[in-house]
C-alpha positions in Angstrom: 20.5 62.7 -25.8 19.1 59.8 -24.2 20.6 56.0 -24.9 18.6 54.4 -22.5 14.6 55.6 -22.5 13.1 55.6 -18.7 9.5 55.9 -20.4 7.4 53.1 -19.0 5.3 52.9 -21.4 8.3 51.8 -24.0 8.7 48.5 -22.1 5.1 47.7 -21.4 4.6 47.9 -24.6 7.1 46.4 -26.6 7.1 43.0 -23.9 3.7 43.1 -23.9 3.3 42.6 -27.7 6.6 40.8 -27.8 5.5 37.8 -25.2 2.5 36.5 -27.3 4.4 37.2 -30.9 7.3 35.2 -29.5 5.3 32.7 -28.1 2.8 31.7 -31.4 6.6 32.1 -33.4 7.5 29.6 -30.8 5.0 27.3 -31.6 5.0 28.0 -35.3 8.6 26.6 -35.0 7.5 23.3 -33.3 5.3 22.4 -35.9 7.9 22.2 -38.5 10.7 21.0 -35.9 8.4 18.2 -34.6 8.3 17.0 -38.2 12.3 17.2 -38.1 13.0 15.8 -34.6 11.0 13.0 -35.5 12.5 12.4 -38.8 15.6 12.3 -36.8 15.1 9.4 -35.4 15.1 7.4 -39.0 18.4 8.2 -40.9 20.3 10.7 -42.6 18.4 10.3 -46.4 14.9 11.1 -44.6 16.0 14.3 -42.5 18.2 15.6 -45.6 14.4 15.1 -47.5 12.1 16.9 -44.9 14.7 19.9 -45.2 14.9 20.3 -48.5 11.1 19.8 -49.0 11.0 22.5 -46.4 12.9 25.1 -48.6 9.7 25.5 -50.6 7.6 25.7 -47.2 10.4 28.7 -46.1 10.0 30.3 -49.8 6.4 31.2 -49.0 7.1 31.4 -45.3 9.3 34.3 -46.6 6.9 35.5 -49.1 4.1 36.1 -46.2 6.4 37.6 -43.7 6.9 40.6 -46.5 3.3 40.6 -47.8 1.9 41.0 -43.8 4.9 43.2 -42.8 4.2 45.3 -45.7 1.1 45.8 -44.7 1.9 45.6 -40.9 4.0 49.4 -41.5 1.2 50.8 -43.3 -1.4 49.8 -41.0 0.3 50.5 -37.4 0.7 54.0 -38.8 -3.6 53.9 -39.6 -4.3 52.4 -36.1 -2.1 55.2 -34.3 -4.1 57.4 -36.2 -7.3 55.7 -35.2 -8.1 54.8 -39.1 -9.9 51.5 -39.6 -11.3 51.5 -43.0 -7.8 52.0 -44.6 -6.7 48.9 -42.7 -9.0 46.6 -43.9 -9.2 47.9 -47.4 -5.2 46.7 -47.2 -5.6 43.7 -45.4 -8.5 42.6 -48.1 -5.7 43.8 -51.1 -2.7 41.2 -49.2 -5.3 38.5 -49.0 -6.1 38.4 -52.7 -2.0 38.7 -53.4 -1.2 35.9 -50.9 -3.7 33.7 -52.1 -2.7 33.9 -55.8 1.2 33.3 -54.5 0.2 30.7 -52.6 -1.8 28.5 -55.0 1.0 29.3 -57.7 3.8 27.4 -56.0 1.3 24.6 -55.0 1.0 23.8 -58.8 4.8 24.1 -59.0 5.7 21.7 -56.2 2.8 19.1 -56.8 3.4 18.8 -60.5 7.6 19.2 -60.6 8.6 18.3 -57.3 11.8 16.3 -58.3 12.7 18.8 -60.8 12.1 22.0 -58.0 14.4 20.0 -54.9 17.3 19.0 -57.3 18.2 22.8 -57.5 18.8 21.5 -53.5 20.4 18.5 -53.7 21.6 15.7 -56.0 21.4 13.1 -53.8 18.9 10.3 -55.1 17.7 8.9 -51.5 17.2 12.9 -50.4 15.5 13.3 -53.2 12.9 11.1 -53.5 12.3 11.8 -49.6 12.0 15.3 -50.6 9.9 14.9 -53.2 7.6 12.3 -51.1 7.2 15.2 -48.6 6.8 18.4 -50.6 4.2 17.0 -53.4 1.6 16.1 -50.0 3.1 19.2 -47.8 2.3 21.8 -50.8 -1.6 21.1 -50.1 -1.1 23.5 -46.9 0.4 26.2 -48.8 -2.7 28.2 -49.2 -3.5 27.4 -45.7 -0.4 28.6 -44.3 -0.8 31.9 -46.8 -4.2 33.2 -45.5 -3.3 31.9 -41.4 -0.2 34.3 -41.7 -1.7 37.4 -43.3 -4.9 37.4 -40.8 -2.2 37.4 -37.9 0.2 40.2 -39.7 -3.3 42.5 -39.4 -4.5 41.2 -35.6 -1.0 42.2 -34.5 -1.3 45.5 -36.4 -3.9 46.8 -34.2 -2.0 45.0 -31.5 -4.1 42.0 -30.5 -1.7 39.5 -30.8 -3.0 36.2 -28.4 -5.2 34.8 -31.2 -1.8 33.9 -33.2 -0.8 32.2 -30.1 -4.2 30.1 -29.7 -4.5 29.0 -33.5 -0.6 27.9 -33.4 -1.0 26.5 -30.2 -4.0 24.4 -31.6 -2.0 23.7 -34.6 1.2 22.2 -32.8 -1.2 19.9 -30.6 -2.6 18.0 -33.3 0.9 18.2 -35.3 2.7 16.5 -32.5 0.0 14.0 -32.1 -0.9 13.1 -36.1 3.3 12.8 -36.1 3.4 10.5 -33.4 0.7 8.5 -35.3 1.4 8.8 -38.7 5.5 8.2 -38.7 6.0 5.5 -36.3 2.7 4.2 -37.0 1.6 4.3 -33.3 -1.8 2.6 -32.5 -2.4 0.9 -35.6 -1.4 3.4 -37.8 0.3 2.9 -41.2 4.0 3.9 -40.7 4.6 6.5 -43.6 7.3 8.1 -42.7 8.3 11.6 -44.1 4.6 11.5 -45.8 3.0 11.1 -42.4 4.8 13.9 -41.2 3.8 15.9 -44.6 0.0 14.4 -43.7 0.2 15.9 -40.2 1.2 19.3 -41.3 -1.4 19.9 -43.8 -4.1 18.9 -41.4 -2.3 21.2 -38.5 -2.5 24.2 -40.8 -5.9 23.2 -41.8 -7.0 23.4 -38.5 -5.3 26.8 -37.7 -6.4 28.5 -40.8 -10.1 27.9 -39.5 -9.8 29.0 -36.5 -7.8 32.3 -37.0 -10.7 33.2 -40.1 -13.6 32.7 -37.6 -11.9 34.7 -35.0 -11.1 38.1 -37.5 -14.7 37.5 -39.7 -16.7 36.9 -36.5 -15.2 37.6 -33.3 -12.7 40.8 -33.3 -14.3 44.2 -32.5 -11.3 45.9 -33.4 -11.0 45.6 -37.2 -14.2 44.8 -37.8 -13.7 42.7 -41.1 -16.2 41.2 -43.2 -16.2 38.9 -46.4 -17.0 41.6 -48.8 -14.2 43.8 -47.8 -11.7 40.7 -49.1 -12.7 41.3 -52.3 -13.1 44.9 -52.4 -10.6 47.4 -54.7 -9.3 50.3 -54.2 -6.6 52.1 -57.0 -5.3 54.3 -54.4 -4.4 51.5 -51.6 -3.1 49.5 -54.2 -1.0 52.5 -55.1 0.3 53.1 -51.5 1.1 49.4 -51.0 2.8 48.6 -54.1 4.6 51.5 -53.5 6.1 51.2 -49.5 5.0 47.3 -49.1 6.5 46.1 -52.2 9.9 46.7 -51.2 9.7 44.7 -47.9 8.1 42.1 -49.8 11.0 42.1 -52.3 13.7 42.1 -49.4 12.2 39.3 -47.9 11.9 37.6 -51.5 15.7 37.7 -51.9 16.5 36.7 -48.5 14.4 33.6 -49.2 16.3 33.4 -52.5 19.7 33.5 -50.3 18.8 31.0 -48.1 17.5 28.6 -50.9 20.9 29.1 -53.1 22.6 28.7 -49.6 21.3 24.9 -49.3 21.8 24.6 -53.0 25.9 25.5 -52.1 25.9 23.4 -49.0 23.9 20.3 -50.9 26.5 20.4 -53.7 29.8 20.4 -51.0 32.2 17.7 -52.0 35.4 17.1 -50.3 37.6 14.2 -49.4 36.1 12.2 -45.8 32.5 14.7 -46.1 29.2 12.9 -47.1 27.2 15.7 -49.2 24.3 14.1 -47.3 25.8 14.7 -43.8 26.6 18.5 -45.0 22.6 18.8 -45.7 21.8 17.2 -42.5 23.8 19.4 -40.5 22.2 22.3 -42.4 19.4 21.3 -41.7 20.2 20.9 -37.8 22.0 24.0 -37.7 18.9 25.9 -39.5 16.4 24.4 -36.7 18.5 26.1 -34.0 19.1 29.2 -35.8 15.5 30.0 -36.5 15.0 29.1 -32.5 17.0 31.5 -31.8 14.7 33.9 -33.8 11.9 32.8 -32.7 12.1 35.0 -29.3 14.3 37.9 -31.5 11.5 38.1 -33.7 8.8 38.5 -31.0 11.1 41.9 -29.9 11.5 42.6 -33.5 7.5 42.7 -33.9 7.0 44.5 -30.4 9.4 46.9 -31.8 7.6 47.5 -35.4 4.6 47.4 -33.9 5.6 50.6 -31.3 7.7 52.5 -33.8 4.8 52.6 -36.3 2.3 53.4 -34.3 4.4 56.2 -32.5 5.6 57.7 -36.6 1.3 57.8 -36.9 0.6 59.9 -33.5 2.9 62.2 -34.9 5.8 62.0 -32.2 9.0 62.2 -33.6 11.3 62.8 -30.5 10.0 59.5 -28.8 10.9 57.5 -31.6 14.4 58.3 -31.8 14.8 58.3 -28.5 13.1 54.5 -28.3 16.2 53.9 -31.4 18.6 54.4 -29.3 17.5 52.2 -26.3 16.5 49.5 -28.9 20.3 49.1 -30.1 21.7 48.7 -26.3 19.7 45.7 -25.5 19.7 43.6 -28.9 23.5 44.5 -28.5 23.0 42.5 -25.2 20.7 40.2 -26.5 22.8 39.2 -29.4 25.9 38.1 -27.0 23.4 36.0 -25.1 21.9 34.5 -27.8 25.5 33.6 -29.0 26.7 32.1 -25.7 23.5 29.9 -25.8 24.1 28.7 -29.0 28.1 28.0 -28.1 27.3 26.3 -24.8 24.1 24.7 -25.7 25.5 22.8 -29.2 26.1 19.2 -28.1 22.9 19.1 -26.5 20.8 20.1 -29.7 22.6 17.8 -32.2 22.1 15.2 -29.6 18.5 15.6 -30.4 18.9 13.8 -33.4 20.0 10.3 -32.9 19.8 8.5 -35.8 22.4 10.7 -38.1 25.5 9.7 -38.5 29.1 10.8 -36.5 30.0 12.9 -39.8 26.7 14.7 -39.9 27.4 15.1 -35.5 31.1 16.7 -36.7 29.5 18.9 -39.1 26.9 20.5 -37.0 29.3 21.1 -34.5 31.0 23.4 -36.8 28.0 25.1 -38.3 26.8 25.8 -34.6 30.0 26.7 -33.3 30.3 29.4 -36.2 26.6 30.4 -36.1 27.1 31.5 -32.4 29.5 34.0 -33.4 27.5 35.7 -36.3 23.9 35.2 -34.6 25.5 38.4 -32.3 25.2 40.7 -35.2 22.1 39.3 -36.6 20.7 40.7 -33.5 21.9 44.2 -34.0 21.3 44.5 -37.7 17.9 42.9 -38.0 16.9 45.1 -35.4 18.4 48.5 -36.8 17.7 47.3 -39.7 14.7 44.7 -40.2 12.5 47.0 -37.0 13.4 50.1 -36.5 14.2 51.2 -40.4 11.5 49.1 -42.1 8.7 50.5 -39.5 10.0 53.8 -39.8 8.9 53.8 -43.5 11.9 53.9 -45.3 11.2 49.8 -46.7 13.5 50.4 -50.2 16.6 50.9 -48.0 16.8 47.3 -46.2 14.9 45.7 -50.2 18.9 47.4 -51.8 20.8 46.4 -48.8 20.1 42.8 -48.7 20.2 42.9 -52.7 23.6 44.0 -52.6 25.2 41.6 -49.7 23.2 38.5 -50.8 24.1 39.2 -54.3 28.0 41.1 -54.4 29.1 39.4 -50.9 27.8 36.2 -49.3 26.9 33.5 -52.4 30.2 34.9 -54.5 32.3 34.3 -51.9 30.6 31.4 -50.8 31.0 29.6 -54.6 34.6 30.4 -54.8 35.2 29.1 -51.2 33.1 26.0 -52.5 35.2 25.8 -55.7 39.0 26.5 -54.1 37.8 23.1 -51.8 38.0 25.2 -48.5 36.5 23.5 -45.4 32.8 22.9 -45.2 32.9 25.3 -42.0 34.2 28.2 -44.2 32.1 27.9 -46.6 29.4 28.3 -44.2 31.0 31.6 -42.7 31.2 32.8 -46.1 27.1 33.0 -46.0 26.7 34.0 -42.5 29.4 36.5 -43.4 26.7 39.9 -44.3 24.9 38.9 -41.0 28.3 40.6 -39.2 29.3 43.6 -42.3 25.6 44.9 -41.9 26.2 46.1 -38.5 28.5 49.1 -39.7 25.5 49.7 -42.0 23.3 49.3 -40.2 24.3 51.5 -37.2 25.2 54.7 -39.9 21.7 54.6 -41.0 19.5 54.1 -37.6 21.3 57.1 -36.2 20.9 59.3 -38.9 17.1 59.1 -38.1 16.3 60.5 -41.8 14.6 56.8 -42.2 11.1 58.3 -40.2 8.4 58.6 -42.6 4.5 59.1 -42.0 3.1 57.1 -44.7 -0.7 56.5 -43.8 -1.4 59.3 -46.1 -3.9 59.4 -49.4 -5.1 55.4 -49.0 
C-alpha cells in the first residue's frame, strides 16, 4: 500500500490544472477585496456595509460553486470516457437553473435590501452602506451566475486558462473603475461604497462576455452552441438532480452557516466591544481566510478534476492510491497555511488603515484563531470537499455539513454569544467543525467505498 504515489502523471496533472484554477480564484478574490481594501481607507460604518452587502454576493457565490461542481463530477466522469454530448446537454440544464437563481435573488436584494442585511447587522450606519451597495451590486448577479457555470464546464474537460483571462480582464477594470469611482480620481464623482458596487457590475459585465464568446465560438473541445442551452432532456435532469443536487445543497448550507455566522458576530455585545468593530474584523478576517483558499481551492479543483476523470477510465487502484498521497500533502499544506496566517496577521490588518484600534484588537484575535483551524480545513475539505465529492458519493459531505453546521457550530456559537463569553470564543465556536471533521473525514476517505461511476444512463 502506497502513501505516497511516484506516478508522474498524478503531479503533472493535478499542478497543471491547479496553477491556472488557483490563479483566476486569485483574481476572483481581488475583485471583491479591491472593493474592500479600498473601502478600508474610509471608516469602520462603510467596510462593515461592503461586507455585509457581500453576504448576498457569497450566497450565490455558494449557490454556483454547487450548481458547476455538481455538474463538474458528472461531466469529468463523461470526458474520461470521451462523451461530449452528455456534457453539454448538462451544462445547457445548469445554465437554465443558475439563471433562474440568479435573477430571483436580484429581485430580492433590489426591492428589500434593508430588510435582507438587517438579518446581518443592526447597526444603522452599516446598514444603509449595505443597502447602498447591494441594491446597485445585485445588477451583476446574473452575470456572475452564467461567468461561473461556463468555467465549472471549461475546467471539466480540463481547459482551465480561459477562467484566468476573463478574471484577469475583470480585476483590471475593477481596480481601475474603483480607483475612479470611490475617491473620485480625475474628475470623478466620489461615491463611495456605490462606486465600488458600480465597478463590480461593470467588471463582471465584462467577464461574462468574454468567457460566453470563448465556449459559443472559440472552444473545440465542448463544442457548444445556443440551442443546446435550451435543450431538455428527462434523463440528464434525472441524473443531476439526483448526484448534483446534493453538492448543490451542501454548498447551500455552508452558505447558510456562514450568513447566520455574520448574523452572530453582527449581534455581539459586550462591555469595551463596538458591534461595528466585531463586523469589521469579520469582515477582515474573512478576506484572509478566503486567500488562503484561493490557492487550496486550485488543488482542490486539480484534485476533482483527476479523481473524476480516473473513476470514468475505469481505474480503480490509481484512485485510491492518488487518496492516499492527496491526504499527506494537504496535511503539509494545512500547517503552512496556518503558520502564514499566524506570522503574517499584523501585516494584513495593517492593510486597512482607516478602522479603528478596537476593530485592529479584534482581528488579531480572529486571525490568531483562524491560523489554528485553517490546518484542518485543509485536510477535511480535501478528504472531504475533493476526493469524496468527485468520487461520486455527493449525499455524504450534503448530511455531514447539515449535521455540524446545524447540531455543532451555530448552537454552540449562540450559547457562547448568550453566556457573554469573549468575542474570540465565540468565533472558535464556528470554526470549531472545521477541526471535528478531520476524524470524519479520514474514516470515510480510507474506507474507499465512496468511488462511484456515475456517467451512466444520461
Amino acid at each position: 500500500m502506497k502513501w505516497i504515489t511516484r506516478d508522474r502523471y498524478f503531479y503533472k496533472t493535478v499542478f497543471t490544472l491547479a496553477i491556472p484554477i488557483s490563479l483566476q480564484g486569485l483574481i476572483t478574490f481581488l475583485v471583491g477585496f479591491a472593493d474592500n481594501v479600498m473601502i478600508g481607507q474610509l471608516y469602520d460604518e462603510a467596510v462593515s456595509g461592503v461586507y455585509i452587502g457581500g453576504q448576498i454576493q457569497f450566497l450565490l457565490q455558494q449557490l454556483m460553486v454547487g450548481l458547476g461542481s455538481g455538474m463538474m463530477i458528472l461531466s469529468t466522469q463523461y470526458w474520461g470516457k470521451g462523451e461530449m454530448e452528455p456534457i453539454r446537454r448538462l451544462l445547457g440544464l445548469v445554465l437554465r437553473i443558475a439563471g433562474f437563481c440568479a435573477a430571483a435573488i436580484t429581485a430580492v436584494s433590489f426591492l428589500l435590501p434593508r430588510q435582507v442585511l438587517s438579518f446581518f447587522s443592526s447597526d444603522p450606519g452599516t446598514l444603509s452602506e449595505g443597502a447602498a451597495y447591494l441594491q446597485i451590486l445585485c445588477w451583476s448577479f446574473l452575470f456572475y451566475a452564467v461567468a461561473q457555470i461556463l468555467v465549472f464546464s471549461m475546467r471539466s474537460v480540463e481547459q482551465v486558462r480561459i477562467g484566468v483571462v476573463a478574471s484577469a480582464i475583470a480585476l483590471v477594470v475593477n481596480i481601475l473603475l474603483n480607483s475612479l469611482l470611490i475617491f473620485g480620481l480625475w474628475g470623478f464623482p466620489a461615491l463611495g461604497v456605490r462606486g465600488a458596487a458600480i465597478a463590480t457590475l461593470i467588471a463582471r459585465m465584462v467577464e461574462c462576455t468574454v468567457l460566453i464568446v470563448y465556449v459559443f465560438r472559440v472552444d473545440r473541445r465542448l463544442q457548444m452552441r445556443l440551442g443546446d442551452v435550451f435543450r431538455s432532456s428527462a434523463g440528464m435532469l434525472r441524473q443531476y438532480l439526483r448526484y448534483g443536487l446534493p453538492v448543490a445543497a451542501g454548498d447551500l448550507v455552508w452558505a447558510v452557516n456562514i450568513l447566520c455566522q455574520t448574523a452572530i458576530l453582527g449581534s455581539y455585545s459586550a462591555p469595551g466591544v463596538a458591534t461595528e468593530s466585531v463586523t469589521a474584523a469579520a469582515s477582515i478576517t474573512n478576506n484572509i481566510n478566503n486567500l488562503i483558499y484561493v490557492w487550496l481551492n486550485g488543488l482542490w479543483g486539480g484534485v476533482s478534476i483527476l479523481i473524476g476523470k480516473t473513476i470514468g477510465e475505469g481505474r480503480r487502484d490509481r484512485v485510491r492510491e492518488y487518496a492516499r498521497t492527496c491526504q499527506i500533502i494537504f496535511i503539509g499544506i494545512g500547517l503552512l497555511s496556518g503558520a502564514l496566517v499566524f506570522g503574517c496577521r499584523g501585516f494584513f490588518i495593517s492593510l486597512y488603515q482607516g478602522v479603528s484600534a478596537g476593530t485592529r484588537a479584534v482581528a488579531n484575535q480572529f486571525l490568531s484563531v483562524l491560523s489554528v483551524t485553517i490546518i484542518g480545513s485543509c485536510y477535511e475539505a480535501c478528504c472531504l470537499g475533493s476526493l469524496v465529492k468527485a468520487g461520486g458519493d455527493t449525499s455524504f459531505v450534503f448530511k455531514n455539513d447539515t449535521i455540524f453546521v446545524f447540531l455543532v457550530v451555530l448552537p454552540s456559537a449562540i450559547i457562547a454569544s448568550r453566556l457573554g463569553a469573549p468575542v474570540w470564543v465565540v468565533f472558535l465556536c464556528l470554526k470549531s467543525d472545521q477541526l471535528l471533521k478531520c476524524i470524519v473525514a479520514a474514516v470515510k476517505v480510507n474506507r474507499f467505498r465512496w468511488i462511484r461511476d456515475l456517467a451512466v444512463g444520461g
